[in-house]
N, CA, C and O atoms as a GROMACS GRO file, in nm:
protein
  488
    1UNK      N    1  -3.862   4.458  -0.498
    1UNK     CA    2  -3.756   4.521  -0.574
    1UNK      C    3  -3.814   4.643  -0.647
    1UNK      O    4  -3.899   4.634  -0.736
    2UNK      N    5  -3.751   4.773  -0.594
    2UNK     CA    6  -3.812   4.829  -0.673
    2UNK      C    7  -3.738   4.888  -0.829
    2UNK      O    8  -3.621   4.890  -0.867
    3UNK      N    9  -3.860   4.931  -0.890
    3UNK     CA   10  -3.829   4.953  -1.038
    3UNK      C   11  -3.891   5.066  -1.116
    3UNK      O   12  -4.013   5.082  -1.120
    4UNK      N   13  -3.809   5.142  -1.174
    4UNK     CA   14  -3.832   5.305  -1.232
    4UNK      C   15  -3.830   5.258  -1.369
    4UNK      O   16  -3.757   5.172  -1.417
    5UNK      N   17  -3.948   5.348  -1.442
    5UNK     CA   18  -3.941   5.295  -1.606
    5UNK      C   19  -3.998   5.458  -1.674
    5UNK      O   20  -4.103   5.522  -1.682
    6UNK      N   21  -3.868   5.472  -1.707
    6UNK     CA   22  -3.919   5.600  -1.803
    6UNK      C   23  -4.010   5.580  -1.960
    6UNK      O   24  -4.020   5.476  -2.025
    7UNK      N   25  -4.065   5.709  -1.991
    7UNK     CA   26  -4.171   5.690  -2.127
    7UNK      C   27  -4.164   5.858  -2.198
    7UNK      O   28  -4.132   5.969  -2.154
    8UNK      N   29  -4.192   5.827  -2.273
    8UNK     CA   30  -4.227   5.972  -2.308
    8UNK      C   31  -4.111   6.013  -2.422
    8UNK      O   32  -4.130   6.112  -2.493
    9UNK      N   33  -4.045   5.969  -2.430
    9UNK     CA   34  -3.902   6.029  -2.507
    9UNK      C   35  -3.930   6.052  -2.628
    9UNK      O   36  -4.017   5.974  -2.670
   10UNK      N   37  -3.872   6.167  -2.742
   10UNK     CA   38  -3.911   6.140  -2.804
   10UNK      C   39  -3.832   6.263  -2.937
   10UNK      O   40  -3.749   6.340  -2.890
   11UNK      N   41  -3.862   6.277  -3.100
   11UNK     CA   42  -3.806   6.410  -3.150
   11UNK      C   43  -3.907   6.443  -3.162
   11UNK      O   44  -4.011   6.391  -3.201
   12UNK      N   45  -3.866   6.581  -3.110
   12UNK     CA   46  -3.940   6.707  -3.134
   12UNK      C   47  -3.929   6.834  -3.181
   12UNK      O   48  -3.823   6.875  -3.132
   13UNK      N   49  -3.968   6.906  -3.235
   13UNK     CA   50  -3.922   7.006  -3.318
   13UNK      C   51  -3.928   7.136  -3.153
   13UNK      O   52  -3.997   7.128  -3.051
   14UNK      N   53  -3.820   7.244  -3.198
   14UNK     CA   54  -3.753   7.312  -3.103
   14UNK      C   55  -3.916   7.427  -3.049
   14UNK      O   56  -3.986   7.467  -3.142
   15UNK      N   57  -3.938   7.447  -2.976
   15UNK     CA   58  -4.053   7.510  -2.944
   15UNK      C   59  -4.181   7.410  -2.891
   15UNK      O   60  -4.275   7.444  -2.818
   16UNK      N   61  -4.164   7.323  -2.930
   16UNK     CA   62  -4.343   7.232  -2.846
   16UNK      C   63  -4.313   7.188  -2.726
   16UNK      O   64  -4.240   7.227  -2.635
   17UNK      N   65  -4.367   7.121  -2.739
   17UNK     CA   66  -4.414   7.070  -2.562
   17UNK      C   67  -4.359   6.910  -2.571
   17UNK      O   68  -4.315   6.860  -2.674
   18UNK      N   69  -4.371   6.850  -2.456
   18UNK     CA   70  -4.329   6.713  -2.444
   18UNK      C   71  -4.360   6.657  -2.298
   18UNK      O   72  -4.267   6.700  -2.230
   19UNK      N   73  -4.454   6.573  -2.206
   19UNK     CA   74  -4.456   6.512  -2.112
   19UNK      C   75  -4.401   6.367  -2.111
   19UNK      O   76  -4.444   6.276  -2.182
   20UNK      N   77  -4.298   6.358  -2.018
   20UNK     CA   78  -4.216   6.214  -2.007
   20UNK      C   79  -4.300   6.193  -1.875
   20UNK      O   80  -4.360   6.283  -1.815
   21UNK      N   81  -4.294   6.037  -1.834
   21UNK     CA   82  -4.354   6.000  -1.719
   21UNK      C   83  -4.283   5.903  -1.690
   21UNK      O   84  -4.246   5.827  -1.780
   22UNK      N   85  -4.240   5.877  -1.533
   22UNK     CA   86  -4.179   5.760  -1.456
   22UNK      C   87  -4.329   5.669  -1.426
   22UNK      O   88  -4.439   5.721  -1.409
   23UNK      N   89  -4.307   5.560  -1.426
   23UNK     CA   90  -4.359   5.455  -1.351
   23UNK      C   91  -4.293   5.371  -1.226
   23UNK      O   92  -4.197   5.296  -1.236
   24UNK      N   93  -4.354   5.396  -1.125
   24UNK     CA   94  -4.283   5.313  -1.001
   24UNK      C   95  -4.315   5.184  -0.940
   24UNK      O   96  -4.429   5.170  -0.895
   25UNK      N   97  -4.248   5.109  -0.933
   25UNK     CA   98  -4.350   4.956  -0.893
   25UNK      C   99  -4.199   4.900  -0.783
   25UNK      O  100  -4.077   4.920  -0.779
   26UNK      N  101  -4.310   4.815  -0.700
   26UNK     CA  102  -4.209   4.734  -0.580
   26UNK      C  103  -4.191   4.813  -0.439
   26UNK      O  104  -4.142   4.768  -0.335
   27UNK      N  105  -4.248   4.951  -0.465
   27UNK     CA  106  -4.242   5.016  -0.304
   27UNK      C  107  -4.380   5.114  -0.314
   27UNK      O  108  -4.444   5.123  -0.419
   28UNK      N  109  -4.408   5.165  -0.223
   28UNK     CA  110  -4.510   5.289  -0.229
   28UNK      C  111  -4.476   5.431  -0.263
   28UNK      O  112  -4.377   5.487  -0.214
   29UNK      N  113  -4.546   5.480  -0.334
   29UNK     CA  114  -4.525   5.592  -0.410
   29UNK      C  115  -4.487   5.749  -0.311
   29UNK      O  116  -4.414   5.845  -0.331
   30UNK      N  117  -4.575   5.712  -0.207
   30UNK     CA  118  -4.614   5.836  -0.167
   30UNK      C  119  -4.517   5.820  -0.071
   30UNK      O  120  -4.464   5.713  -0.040
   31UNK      N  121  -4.484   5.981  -0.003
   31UNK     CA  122  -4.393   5.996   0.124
   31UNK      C  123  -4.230   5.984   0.077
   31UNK      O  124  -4.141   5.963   0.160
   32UNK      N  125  -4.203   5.999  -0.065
   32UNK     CA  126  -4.048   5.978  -0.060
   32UNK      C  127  -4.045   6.118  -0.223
   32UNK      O  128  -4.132   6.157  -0.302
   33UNK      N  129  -3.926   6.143  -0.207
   33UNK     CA  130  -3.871   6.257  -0.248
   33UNK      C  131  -3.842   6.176  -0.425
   33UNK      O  132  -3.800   6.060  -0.424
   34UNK      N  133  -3.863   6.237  -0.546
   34UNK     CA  134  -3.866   6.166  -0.698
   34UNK      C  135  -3.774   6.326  -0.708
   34UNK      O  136  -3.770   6.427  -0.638
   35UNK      N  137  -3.686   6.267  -0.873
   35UNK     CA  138  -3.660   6.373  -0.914
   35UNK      C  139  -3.565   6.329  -1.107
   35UNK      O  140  -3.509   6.236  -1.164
   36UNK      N  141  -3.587   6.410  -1.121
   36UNK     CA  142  -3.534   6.417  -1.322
   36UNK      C  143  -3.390   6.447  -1.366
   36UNK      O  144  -3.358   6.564  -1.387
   37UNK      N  145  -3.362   6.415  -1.370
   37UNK     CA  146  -3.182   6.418  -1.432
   37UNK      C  147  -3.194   6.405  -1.579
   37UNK      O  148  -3.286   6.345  -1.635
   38UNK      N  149  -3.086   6.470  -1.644
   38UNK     CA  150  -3.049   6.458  -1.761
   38UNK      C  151  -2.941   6.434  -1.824
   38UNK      O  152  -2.878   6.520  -1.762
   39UNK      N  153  -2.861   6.390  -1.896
   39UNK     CA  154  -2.732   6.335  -1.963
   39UNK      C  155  -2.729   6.381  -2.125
   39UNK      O  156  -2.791   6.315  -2.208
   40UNK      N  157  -2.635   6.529  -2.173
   40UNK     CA  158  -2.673   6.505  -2.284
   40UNK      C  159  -2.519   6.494  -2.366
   40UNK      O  160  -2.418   6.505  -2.296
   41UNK      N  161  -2.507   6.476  -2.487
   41UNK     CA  162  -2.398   6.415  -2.511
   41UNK      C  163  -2.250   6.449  -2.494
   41UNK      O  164  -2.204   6.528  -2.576
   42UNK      N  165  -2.160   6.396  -2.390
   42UNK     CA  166  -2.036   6.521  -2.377
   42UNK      C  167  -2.055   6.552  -2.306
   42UNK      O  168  -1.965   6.627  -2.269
   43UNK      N  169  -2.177   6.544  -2.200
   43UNK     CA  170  -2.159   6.613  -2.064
   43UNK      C  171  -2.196   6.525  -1.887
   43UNK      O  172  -2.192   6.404  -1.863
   44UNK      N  173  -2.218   6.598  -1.826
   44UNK     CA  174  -2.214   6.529  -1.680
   44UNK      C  175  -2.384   6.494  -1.702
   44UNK      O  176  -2.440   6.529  -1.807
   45UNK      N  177  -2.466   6.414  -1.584
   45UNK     CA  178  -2.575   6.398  -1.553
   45UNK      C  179  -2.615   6.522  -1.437
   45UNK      O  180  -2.561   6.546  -1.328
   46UNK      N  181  -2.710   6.578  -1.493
   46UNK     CA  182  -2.771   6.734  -1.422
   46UNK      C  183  -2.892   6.708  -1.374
   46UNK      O  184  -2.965   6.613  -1.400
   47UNK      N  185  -2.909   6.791  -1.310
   47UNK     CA  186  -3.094   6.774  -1.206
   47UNK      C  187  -3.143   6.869  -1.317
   47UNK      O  188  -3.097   6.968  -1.374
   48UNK      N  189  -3.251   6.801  -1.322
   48UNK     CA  190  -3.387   6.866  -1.397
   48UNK      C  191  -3.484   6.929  -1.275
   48UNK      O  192  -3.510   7.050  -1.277
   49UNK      N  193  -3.544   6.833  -1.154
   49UNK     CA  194  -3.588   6.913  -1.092
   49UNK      C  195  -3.626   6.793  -0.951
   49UNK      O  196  -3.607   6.672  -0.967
   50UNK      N  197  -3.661   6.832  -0.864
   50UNK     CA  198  -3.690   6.731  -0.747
   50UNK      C  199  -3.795   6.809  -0.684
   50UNK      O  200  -3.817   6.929  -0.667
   51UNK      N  201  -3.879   6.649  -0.641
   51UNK     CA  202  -4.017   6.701  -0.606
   51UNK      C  203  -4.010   6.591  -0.447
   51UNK      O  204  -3.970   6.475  -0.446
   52UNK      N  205  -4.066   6.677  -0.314
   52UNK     CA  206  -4.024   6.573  -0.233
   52UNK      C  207  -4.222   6.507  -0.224
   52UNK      O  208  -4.319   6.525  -0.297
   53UNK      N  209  -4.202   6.434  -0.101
   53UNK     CA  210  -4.276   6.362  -0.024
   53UNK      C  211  -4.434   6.426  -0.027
   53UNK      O  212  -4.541   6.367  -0.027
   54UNK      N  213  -4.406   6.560  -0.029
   54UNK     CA  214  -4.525   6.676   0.029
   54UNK      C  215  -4.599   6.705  -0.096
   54UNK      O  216  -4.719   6.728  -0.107
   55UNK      N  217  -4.494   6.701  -0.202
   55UNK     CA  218  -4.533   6.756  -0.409
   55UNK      C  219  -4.462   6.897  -0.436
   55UNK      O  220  -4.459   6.963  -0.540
   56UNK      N  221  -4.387   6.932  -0.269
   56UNK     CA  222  -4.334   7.080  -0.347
   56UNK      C  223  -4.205   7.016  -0.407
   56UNK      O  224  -4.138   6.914  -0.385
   57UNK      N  225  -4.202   7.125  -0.496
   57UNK     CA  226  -4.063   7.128  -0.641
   57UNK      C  227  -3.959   7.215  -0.611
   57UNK      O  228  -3.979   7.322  -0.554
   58UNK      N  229  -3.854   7.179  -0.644
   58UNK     CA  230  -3.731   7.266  -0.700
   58UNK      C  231  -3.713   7.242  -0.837
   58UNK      O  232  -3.707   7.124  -0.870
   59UNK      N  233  -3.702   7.331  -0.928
   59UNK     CA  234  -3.618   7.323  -1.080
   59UNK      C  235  -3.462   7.364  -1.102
   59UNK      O  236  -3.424   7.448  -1.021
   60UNK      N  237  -3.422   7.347  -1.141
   60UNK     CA  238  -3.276   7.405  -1.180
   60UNK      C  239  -3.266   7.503  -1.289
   60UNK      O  240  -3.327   7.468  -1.390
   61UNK      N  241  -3.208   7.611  -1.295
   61UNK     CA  242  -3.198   7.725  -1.309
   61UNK      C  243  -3.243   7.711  -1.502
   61UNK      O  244  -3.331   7.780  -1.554
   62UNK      N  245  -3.174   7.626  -1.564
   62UNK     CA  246  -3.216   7.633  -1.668
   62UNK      C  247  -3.347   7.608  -1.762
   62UNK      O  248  -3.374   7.634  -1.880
   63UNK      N  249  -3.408   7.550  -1.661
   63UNK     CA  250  -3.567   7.467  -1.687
   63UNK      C  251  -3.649   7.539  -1.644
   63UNK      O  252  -3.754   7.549  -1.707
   64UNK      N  253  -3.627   7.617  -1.517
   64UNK     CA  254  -3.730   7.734  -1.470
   64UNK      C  255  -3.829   7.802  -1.551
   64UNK      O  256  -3.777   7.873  -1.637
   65UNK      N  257  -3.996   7.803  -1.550
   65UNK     CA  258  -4.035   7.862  -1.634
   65UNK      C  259  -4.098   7.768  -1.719
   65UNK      O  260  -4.217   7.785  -1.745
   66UNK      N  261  -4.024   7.652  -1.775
   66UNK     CA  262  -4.051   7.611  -1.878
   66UNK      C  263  -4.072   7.429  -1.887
   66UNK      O  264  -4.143   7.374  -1.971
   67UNK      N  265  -3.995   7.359  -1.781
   67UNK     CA  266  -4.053   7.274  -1.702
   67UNK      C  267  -4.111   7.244  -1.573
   67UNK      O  268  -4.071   7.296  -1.469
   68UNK      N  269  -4.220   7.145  -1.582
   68UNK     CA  270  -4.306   7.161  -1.416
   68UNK      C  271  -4.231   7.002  -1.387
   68UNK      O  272  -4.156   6.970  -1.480
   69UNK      N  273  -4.237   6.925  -1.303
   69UNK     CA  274  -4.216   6.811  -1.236
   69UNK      C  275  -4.312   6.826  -1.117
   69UNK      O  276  -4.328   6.911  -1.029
   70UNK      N  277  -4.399   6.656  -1.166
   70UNK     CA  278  -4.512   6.691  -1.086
   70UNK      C  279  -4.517   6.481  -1.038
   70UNK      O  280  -4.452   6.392  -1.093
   71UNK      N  281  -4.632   6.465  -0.902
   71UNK     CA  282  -4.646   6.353  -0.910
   71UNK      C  283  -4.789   6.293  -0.881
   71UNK      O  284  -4.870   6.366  -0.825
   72UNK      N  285  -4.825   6.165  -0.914
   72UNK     CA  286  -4.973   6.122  -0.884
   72UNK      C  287  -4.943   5.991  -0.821
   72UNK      O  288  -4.935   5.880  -0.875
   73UNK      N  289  -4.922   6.043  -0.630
   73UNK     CA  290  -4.929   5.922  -0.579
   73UNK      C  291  -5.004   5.777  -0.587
   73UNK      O  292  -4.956   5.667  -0.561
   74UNK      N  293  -5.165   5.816  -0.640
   74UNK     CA  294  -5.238   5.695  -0.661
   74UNK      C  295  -5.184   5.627  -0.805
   74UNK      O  296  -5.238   5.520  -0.830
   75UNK      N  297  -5.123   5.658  -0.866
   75UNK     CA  298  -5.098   5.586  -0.949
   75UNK      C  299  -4.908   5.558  -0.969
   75UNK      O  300  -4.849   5.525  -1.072
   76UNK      N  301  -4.863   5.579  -0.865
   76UNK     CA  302  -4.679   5.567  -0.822
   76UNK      C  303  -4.670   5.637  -0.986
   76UNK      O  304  -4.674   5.562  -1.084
   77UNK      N  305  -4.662   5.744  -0.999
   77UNK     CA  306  -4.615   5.810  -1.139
   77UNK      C  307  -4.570   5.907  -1.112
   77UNK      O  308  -4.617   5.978  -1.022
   78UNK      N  309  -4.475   5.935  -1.174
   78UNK     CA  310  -4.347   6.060  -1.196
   78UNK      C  311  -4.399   6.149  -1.340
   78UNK      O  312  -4.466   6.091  -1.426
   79UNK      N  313  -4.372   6.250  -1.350
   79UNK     CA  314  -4.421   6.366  -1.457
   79UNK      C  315  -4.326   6.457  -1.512
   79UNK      O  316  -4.267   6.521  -1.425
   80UNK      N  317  -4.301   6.477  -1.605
   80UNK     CA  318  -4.228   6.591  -1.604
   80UNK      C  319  -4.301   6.674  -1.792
   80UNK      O  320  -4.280   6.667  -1.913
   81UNK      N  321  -4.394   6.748  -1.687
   81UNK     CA  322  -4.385   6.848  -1.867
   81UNK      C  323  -4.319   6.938  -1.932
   81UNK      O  324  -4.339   7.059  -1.921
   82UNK      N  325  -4.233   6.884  -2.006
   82UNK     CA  326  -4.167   7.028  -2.124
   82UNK      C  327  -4.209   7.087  -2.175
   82UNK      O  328  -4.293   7.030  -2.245
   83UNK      N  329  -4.203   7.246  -2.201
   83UNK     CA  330  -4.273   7.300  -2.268
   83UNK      C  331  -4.166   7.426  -2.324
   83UNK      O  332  -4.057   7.449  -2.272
   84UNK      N  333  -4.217   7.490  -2.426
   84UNK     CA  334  -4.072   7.591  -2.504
   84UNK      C  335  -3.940   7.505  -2.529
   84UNK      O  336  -3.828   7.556  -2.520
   85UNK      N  337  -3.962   7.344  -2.567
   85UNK     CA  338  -3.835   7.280  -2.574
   85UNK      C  339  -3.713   7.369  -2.629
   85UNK      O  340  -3.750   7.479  -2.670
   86UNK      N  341  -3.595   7.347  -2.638
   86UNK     CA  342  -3.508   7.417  -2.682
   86UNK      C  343  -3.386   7.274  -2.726
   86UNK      O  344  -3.380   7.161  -2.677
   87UNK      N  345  -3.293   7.342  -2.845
   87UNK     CA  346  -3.189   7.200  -2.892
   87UNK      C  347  -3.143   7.192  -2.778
   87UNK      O  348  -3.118   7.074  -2.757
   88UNK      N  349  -3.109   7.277  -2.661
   88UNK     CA  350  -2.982   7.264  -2.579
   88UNK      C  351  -3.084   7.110  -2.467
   88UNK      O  352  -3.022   7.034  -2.392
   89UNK      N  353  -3.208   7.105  -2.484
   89UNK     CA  354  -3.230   7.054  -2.392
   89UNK      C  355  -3.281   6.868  -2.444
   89UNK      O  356  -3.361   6.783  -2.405
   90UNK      N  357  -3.145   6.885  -2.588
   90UNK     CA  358  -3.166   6.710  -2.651
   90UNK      C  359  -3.077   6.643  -2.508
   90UNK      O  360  -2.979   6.688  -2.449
   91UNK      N  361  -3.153   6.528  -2.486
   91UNK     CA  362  -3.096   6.486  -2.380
   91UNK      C  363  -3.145   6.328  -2.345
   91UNK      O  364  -3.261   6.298  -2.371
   92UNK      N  365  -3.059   6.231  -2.288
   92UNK     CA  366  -3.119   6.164  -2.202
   92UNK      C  367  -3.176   6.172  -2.107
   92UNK      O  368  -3.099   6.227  -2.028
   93UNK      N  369  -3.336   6.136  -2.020
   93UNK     CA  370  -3.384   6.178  -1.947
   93UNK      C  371  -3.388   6.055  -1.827
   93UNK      O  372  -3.416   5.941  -1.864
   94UNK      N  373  -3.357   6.083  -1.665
   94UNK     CA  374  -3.381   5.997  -1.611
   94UNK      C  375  -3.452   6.020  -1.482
   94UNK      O  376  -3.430   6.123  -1.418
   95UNK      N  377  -3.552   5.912  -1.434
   95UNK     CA  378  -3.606   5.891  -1.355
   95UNK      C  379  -3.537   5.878  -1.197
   95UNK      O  380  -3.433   5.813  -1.203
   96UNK      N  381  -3.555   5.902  -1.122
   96UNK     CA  382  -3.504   5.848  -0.983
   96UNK      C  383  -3.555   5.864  -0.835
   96UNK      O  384  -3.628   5.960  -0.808
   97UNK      N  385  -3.527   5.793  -0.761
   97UNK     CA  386  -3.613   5.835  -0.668
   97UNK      C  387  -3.528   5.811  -0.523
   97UNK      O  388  -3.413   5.767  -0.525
   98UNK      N  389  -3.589   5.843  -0.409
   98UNK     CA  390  -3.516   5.888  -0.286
   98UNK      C  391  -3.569   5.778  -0.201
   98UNK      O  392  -3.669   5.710  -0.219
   99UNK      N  393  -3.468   5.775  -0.091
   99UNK     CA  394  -3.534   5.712   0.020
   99UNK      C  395  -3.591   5.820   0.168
   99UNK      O  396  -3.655   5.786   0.267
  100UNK      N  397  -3.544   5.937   0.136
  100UNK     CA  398  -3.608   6.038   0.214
  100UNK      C  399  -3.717   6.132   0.147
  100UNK      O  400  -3.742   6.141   0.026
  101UNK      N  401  -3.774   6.199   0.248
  101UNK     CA  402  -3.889   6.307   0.219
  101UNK      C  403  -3.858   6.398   0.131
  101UNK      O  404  -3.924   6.421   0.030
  102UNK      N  405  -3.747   6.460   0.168
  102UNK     CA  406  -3.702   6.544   0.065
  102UNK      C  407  -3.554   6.518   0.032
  102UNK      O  408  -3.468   6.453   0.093
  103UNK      N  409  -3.553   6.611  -0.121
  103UNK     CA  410  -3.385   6.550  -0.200
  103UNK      C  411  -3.334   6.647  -0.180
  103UNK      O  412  -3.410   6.720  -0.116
  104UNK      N  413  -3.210   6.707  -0.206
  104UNK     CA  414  -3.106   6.771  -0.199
  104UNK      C  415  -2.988   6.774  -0.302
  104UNK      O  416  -2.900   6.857  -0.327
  105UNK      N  417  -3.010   6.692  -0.336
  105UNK     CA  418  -2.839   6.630  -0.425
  105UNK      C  419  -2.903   6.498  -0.493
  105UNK      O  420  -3.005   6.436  -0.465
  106UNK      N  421  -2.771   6.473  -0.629
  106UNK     CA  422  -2.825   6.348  -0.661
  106UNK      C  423  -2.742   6.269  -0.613
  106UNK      O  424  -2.717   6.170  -0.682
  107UNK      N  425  -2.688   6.278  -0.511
  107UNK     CA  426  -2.671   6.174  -0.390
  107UNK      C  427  -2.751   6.109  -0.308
  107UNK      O  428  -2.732   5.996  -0.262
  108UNK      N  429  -2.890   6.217  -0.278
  108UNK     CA  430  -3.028   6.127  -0.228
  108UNK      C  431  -3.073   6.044  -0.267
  108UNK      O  432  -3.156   5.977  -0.206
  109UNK      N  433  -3.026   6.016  -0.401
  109UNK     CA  434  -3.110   5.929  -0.500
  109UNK      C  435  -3.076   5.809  -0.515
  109UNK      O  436  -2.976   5.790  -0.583
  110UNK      N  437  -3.133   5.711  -0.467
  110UNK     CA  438  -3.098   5.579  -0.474
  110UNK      C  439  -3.141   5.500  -0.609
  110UNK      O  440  -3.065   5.440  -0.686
  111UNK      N  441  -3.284   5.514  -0.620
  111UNK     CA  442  -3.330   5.455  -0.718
  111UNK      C  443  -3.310   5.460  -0.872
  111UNK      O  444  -3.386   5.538  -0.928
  112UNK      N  445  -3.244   5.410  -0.931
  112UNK     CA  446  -3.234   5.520  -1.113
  112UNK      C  447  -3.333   5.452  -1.224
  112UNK      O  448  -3.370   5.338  -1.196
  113UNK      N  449  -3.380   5.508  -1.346
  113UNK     CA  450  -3.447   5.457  -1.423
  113UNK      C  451  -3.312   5.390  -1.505
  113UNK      O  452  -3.195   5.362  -1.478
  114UNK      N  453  -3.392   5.385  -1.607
  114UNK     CA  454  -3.276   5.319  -1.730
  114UNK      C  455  -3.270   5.459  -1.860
  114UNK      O  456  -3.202   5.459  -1.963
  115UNK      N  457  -3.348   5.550  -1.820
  115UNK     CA  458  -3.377   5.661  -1.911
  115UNK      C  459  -3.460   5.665  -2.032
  115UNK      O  460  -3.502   5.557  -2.075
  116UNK      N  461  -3.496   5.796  -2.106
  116UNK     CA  462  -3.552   5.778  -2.207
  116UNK      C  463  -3.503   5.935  -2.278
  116UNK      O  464  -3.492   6.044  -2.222
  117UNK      N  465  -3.476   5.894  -2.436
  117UNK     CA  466  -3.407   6.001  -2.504
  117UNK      C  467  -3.538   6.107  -2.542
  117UNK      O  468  -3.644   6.069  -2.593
  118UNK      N  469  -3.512   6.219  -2.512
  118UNK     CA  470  -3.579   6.345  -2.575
  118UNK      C  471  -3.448   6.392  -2.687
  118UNK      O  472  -3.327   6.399  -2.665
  119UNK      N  473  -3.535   6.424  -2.826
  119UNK     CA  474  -3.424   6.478  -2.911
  119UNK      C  475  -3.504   6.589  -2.962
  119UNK      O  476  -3.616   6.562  -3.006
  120UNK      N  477  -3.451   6.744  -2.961
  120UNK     CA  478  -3.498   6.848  -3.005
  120UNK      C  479  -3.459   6.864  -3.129
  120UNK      O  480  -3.337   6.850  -3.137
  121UNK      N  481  -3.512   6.888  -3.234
  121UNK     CA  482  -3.462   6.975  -3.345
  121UNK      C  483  -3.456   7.106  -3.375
  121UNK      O  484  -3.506   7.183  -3.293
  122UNK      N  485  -3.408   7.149  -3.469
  122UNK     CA  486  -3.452   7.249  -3.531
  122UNK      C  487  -3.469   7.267  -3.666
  122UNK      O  488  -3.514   7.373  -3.709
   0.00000   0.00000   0.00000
């Protein structure tokens, strides 16, 4: 069975940095497509960024620049570093993962975490 466990969440004042990390257990890490969604209050769940099978990335237009999404197959772990946080980006953060090489949509995504809150201040 597998199982996604987000970490990292946390307040932070508007400008620092922040690394959240997935943990993956119950399947093998490597060869399948991970990717970051967000939920923040009042709104839809958005891609943060998807990383397939290979480690190349896509970001979404607003994170560009300023978040990486990265992974360390030997240890089934998911990454995502924030950096230049901003309020707009207080959010629930979630984990998920694919059953193909590469994602496309968060329709690829089978697997979901349970999330973890990032709260920006100012």
């Amino acid at each position: 069975q597998v199982q996604l466990v987000e970490s990292g969440g946390r307040l932070v004042p508007a400008g620092n940095s922040l690394t959240l990390s997935c943990a993956a257990s119950g399947r093998t890490f490597s060869g399948y497509a991970m990717g970051w969604f967000r939920q923040a209050p009042g709104k839809d769940r958005e891609l943060v960024g998807f990383i397939n099978g290979g480690g190349f990335t896509t970001h979404t237009d607003s994170v560009k620049g300023r978040f990486t999404i990265s992974r360390d197959n030997a240890k089934n772990t998911l990454y995502l570093q924030m950096n230049s946080l901003k309020l707009e980006d207080t959010a629930v953060y979630f984990c998920a993962g694919s059953r193909l090489y590469s994602a496309y949509d968060k329709d690829d995504m089978y697997y979901w975490g349970k999330g973890t809150l990032v709260t920006v201040s100012s």
